[in-house]
C-alpha positions, 0 to 999 in steps of 0.5 A: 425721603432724604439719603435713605439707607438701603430703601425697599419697595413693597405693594400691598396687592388686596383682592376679595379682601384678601391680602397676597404675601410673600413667605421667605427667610431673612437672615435664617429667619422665616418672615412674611411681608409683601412681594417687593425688594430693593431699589436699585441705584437710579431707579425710584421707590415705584419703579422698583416696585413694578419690576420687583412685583414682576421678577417675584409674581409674574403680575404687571401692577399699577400703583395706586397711591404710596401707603406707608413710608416709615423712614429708616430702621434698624432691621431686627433681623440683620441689625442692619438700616432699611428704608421701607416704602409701602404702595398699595398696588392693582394687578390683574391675572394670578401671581405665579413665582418664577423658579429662581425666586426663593419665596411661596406666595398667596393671598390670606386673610388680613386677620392672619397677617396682624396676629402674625409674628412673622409679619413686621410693623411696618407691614401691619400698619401699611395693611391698615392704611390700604385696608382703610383706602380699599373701604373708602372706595368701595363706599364711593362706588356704592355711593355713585350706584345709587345714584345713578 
């Protein structure tokens, strides 16, 4: 990702399939997309992620694979540029938002997140991709049960 512009990170955080998403306003404008935010100067795509899950969910998350990088948009909330990067994440433990975060948080159906209007692309299309790796595991530990 070259001279992204004003570049978020997001993880994509599925248990018992389902998704956790976090409820907020963007410019006046309720929107759902992922726990995450800014990426701080001198800070990485991932290092953001891990401290922004924790400032907003209390979870500490480790990464398991980058998701989704669609490079830079135009946002059609701020009519500003954002580079997005989307992480599927780990966590243990039940996110709990601090009171100096302006969100609501919880886990939902992924069905609820694609029929959403309050959900971006961008947030759809990395659901797909970590719907599609969560399966892909899950068929490999099947897979080496009945082996054993």
């Amino acid at each position: 990702m070259a001279n992204p512009q004003n570049c978020r990170a997001y993880g994509v955080l599925i248990r018992n399939g389902q998704v956790l998403v976090s409820a907020e306003h963007i410019a006046g404008v309720p929107v759902e997309k992922y726990p995450g935010g800014g990426v701080e100067p001198g800070e990485t795509a991932a290092e953001a992620v891990v401290r922004e899950y924790r400032e907003e969910t209390g979870l500490a998350i480790r990464i398991l694979a980058e998701l989704h990088d669609p490079g830079t948009m135009i946002s059609p909330l701020t009519g500003r540029p954002y580079t997005p990067v989307y992480f599927l994440i780990d966590a243990e433990g039940e996110p709990a938002v601090p009171d100096c975060e302006p969100i609501a948080i919880g886990f939902v159906d992924p069905a609820r997140v694609f029929a959403s209007d309050r959900v971006a692309q961008p947030e759809k299309t990395a659901l797909r991709l970590a719907l599609a790796r969560e399966a892909a595991r899950e068929e490999a530990r099947e897979e080496a049960r009945e082996a054993d």
